[in-house]
C-alpha positions in Angstrom: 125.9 94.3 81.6 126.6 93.6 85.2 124.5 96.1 86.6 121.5 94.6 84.9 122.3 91.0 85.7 122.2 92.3 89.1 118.7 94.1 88.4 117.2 91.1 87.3 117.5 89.5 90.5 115.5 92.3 92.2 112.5 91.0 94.4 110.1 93.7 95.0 107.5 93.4 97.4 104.5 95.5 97.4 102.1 96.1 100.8 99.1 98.0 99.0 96.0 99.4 100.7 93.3 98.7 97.6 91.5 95.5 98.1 92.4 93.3 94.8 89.6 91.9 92.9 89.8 90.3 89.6 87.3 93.2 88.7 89.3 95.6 89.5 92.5 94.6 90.5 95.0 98.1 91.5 94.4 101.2 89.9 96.1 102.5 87.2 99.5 103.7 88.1 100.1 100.3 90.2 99.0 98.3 86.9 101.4 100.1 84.8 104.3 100.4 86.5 104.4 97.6 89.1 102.2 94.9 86.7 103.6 95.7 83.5 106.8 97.8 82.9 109.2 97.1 86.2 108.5 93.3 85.5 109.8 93.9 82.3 112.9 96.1 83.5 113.8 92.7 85.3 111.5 93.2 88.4 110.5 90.3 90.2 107.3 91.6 91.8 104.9 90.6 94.8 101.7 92.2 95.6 100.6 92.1 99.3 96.9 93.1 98.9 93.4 92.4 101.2 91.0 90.6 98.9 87.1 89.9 99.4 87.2 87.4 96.7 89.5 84.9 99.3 88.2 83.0 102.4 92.1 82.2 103.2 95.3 83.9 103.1 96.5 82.8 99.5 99.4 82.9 96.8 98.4 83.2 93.4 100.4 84.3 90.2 98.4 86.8 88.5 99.5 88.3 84.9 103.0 89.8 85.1 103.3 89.7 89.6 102.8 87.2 92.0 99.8 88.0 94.8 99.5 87.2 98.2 95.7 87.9 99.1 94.8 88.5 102.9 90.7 88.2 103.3 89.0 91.8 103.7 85.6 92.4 104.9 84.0 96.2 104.4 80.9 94.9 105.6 81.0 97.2 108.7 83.4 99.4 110.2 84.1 96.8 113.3 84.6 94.2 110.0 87.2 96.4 108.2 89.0 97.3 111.4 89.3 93.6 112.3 90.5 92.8 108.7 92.8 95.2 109.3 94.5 94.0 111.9 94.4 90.9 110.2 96.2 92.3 106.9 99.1 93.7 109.2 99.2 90.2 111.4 99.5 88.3 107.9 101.7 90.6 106.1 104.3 90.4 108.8 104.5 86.3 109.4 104.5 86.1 105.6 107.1 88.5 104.5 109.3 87.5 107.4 109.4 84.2 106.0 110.5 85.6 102.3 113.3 87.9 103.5 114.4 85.4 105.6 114.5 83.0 102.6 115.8 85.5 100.7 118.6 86.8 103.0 121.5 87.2 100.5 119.5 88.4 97.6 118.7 91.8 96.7 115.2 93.2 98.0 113.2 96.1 97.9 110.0 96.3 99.9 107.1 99.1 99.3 104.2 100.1 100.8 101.4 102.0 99.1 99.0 104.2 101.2 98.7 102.0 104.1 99.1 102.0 107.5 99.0 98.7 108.5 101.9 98.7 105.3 104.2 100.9 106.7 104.1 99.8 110.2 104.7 96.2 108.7 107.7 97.3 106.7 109.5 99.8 109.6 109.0 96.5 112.0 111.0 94.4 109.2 113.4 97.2 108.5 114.7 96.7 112.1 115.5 92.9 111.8 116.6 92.8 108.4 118.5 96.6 108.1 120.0 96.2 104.3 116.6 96.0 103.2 115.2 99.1 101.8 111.8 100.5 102.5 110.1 102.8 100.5 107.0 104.5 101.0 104.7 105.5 97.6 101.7 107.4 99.2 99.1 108.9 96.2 96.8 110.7 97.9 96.3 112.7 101.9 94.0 110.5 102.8 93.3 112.5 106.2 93.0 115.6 104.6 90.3 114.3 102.3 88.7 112.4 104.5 88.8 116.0 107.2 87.2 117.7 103.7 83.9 114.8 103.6 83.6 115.7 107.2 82.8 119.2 106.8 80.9 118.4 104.2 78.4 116.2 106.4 79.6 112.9 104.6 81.7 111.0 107.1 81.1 110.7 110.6 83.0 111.8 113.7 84.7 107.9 114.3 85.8 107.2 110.2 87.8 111.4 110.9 89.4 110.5 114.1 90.4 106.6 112.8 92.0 108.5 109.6 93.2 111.4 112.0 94.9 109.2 114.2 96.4 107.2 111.8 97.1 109.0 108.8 97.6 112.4 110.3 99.5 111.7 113.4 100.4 108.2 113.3 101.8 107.9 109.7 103.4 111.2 109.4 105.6 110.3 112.2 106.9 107.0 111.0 107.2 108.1 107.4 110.7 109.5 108.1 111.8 106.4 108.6 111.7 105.2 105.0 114.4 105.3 102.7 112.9 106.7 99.8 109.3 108.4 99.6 107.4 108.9 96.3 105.0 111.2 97.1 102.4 111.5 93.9 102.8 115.5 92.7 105.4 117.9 92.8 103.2 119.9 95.7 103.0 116.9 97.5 106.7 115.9 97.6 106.8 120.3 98.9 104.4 119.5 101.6 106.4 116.3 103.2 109.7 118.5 102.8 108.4 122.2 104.1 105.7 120.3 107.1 107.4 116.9 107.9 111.2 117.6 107.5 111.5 114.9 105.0 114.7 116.1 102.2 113.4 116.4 99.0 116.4 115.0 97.6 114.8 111.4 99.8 111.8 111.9 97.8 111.3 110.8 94.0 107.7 111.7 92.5 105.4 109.4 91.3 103.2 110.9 89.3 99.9 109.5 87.9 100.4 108.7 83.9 98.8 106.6 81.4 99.8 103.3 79.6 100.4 104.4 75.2 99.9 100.8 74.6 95.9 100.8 76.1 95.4 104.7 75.7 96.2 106.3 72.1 94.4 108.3 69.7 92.0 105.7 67.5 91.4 105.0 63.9 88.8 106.7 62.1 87.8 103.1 61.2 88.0 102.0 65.0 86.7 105.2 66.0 83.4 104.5 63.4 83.1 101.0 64.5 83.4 101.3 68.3 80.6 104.7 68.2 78.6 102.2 66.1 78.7 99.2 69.0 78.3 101.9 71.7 74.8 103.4 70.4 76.5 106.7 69.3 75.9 108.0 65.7 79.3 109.3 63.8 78.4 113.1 64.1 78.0 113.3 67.7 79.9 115.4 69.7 80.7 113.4 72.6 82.0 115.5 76.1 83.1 112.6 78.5 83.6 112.3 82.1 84.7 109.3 83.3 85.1 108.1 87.2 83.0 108.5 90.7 80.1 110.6 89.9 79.8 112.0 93.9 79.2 115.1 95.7 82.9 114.8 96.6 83.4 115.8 93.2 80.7 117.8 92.7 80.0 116.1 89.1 76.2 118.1 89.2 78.2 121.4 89.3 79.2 121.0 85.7 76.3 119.2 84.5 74.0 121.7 85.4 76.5 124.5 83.8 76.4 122.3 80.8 72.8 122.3 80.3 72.1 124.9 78.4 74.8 124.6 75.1 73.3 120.5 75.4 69.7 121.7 74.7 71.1 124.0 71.9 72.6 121.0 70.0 71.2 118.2 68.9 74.2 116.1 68.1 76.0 117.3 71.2 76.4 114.4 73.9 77.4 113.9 78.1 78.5 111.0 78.5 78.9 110.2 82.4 80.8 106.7 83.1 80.4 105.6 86.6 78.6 105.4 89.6 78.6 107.2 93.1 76.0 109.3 95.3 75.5 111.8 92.7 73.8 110.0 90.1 69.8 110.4 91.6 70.5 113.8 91.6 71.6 114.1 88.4 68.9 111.9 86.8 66.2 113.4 88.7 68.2 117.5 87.3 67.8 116.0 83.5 63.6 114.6 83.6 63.3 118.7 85.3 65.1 120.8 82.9 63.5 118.4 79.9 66.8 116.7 78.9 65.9 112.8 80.0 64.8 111.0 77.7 66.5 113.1 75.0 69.9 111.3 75.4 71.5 113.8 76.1 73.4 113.1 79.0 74.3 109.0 79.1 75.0 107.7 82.5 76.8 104.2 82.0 76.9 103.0 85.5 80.5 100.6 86.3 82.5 100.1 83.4 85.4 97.7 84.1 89.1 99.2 83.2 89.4 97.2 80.3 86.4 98.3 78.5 86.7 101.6 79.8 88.9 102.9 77.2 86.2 102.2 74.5 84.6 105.6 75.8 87.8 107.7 76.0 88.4 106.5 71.8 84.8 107.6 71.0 84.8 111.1 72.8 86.0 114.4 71.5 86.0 116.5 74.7 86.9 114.9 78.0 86.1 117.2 81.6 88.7 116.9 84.2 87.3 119.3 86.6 87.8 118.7 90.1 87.1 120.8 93.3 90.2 122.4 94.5 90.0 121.2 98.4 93.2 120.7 100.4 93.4 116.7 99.1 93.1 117.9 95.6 95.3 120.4 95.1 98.6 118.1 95.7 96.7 114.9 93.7 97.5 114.3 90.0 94.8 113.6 88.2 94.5 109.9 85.9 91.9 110.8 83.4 93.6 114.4 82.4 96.6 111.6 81.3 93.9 109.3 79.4 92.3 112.1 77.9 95.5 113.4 76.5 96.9 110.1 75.6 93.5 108.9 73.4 94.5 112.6 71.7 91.1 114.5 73.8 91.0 118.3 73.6 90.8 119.0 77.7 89.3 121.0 79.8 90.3 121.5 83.7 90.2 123.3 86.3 93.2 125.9 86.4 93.4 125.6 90.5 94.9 122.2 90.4 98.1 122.6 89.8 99.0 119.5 88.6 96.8 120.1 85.8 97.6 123.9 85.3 101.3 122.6 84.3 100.0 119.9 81.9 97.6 121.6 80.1 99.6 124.9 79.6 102.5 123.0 78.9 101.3 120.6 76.5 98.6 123.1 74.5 96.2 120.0 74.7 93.1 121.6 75.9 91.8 124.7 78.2 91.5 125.7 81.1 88.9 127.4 83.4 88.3 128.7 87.1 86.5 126.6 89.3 84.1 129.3 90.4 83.7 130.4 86.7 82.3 126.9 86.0 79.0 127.6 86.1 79.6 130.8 83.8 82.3 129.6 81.2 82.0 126.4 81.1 79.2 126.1 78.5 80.9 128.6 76.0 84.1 127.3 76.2 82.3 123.3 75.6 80.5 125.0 72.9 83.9 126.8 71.1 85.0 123.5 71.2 82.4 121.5 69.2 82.1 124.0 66.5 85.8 124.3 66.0 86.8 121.0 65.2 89.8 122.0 64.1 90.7 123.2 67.1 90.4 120.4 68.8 92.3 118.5 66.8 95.4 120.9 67.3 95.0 119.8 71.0 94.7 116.4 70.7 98.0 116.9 68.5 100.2 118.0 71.2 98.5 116.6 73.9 99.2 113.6 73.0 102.7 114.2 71.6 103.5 115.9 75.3 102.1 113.0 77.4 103.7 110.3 75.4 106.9 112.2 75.9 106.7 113.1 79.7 104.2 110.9 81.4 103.6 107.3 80.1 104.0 104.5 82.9 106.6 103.3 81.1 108.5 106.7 81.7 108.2 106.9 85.4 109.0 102.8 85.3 112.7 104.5 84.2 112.8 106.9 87.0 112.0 104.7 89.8 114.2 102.4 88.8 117.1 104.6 88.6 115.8 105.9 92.0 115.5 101.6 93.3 119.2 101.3 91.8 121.2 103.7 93.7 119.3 102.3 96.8 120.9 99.2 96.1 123.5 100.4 95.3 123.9 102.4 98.4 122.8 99.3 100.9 125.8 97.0 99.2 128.2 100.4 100.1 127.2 100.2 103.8 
């Protein structure tokens, strides 16, 4: 009982790089674990967060944390630079004043992805040294930045700001953290083989999904919700959910599904987002006589809440994602979501997050990135005419995802992982 009185006085403070908007407020892992399930572990939690919706720097309580928003502007690239600065400038002054308020209490401050974060938190670290810092980084942000490059879609200043800071800048002052939780099992390998960083100083963080948002539907709710969506109860609905961009070459499986869509009637693509691929893929289905056929739905922006509505309406969700040098150390949400709303899967075997999942959990199939636009259409169409089969996977997908990778689950681990820190600074 001690050790969780203790617990409960826990502030954690949280320096993250996405801008908070009501809209869209963290992505998913953040909302899980640091909104919903630490808080109730005992967590007193800040986030630290640029905001476009705030003319002020401004403290707000906000479901289960408490916010301080610092004003962003993306407007131009001189704008976001000076917000920036302006984020590290305000995080500083205000979480000097809390750890100076909070001297004798017990503390934990985190920084997610961001440079201005983790400068911020090593500058602290050197005043107030029982603090711990810990670093959560979720994707190599150079790297993919370096792979848009290439690719013509960022130009020469955006790869040397992220080159600079991410690649030389952050990498260097990463060792100075107490704990890292890198996002993947390849991930936490890279910082250990590259950067020198012990793997027992790093705890993964993996991406997950919540059970109490994400689970497999009713046949009533199923019914009802295909009913208020436009979709009629027979359809076969494949769903891809997220940015529909050239960075994730979305085109390359719509085009490789075209042909088992045109042989189908009832057989749906369901496409739910935006991003600089849509045109393209609009302009693909009025050519190959698919249009105005509904057969492939583009949604536009669906907001997280309502997003799960698709997911409990689909039978076959698509987590296929080019296997660049980001990629292959990221863990992909939706392959969690599909698997928690009970989805048969298919992915791309080269990721090797998902290679582990979906071989381990029998919840879906998986396929070669090159042999996309070969397989991909017989495999989607085994799928729709064995509905059985699909079922088996949904089975123990589900029952492997709710086992291993809820948010609540990884809640556990970090704060096993935030206890012996604790634990450790009161030794010292």
């Amino acid at each position: 009982m001690a050790k969780q009185s203790n617990l409960n006085s826990v502030t954690l403070y949280l320096i993250k790089q996405k801008p908070f908007t009501e809209d869209f407020p963290a992505w998913p892992e953040t909302m899980g674990v640091y909104n919903k399930y630490l808080p109730r572990l005992g967590y007193n939690i800040w986030w630290i967060a640029p905001s476009p919706e705030v003319q002020e720097p401004t403290i707000k309580k906000w479901e289960n944390v408490n916010l301080y928003l610092i004003p962003f502007n993306a407007s131009s690239l001189i704008s976001e630079l000076m917000s920036l600065i302006r984020f590290a400038i305000e995080s500083f002054k205000f979480l000097s004043q809390q750890l100076k308020q909070k001297k004798n209490e017990k503390v934990i401050l985190q920084v997610r992805d961001t440079i201005e974060g983790v400068v911020v938190a090593i500058l602290l670290k050197k005043k107030y040294s029982n603090v711990p810092i810990v670093l959560n980084y979720s994707f190599l942000f150079y790297e993919g930045v370096a792979d848009a490059f290439k690719e013509k879609r960022v130009g020469i200043l955006r790869l040397l700001y992220w080159w600079f800071f991410y690649k030389i800048l952050l990498y260097r002052l990463m060792r100075h953290f107490d704990l890292i939780l890198p996002i993947s099992r390849e991930m936490k390998i890279k910082f250990a083989r590259e950067l020198g960083i012990p793997e027992d100083k790093q705890i993964t963080l993996p991406l997950g999904f919540d059970p109490d948002v994400f689970y497999p539907p009713s046949k009533e709710k199923r019914r009802n919700l295909r009913k208020l969506l436009g979709f009629d109860e027979n359809d076969v609905i494949i769903l891809y959910p997220g940015s529909i961009s050239r960075s994730r070459r979305v085109s390359r499986f719509v085009k490789a599904l075209t042909p088992v869509l045109k042989k189908y009637k009832n057989l749906k693509l369901v496409l739910v987002g935006r991003g600089d691929e849509v045109e393209e893929i609009k302009k693909y289905a009025e050519d190959n006589n698919i249009a105005n056929k509904n057969k492939i739905i583009i949604t536009g922006w669906v907001s997280p809440k309502e997003i799960v509505k698709y997911y409990q309406i689909s039978d076959i969700g698509i987590s296929l994602i080019k296997p660049n040098q980001a990629h292959l150390v990221s863990s992909p949400c939706k392959l969690f979501e599909y698997l928690g709303t009970g989805l048969a899967v298919v992915a791309n075997s080269e990721i090797p997050e998902q290679k582990r999942v979906v071989s381990g959990s029998k919840g879906g199939i998986l396929v070669g990135w090159e042999s996309i636009p070969t397989s991909l259409s017989g495999i989607v169409e085994h799928l729709m005419l064995s509905p059985k089969d699909r079922k088996k996977m949904g089975f123990f997908g589900y029952k492997h995802v709710l086992k291993n990778r809820s948010f609540k689950k990884h809640s556990e681990r970090v704060n096993r992982a935030y206890r012996q820190l604790l634990e450790k600074g009161e030794d010292t």
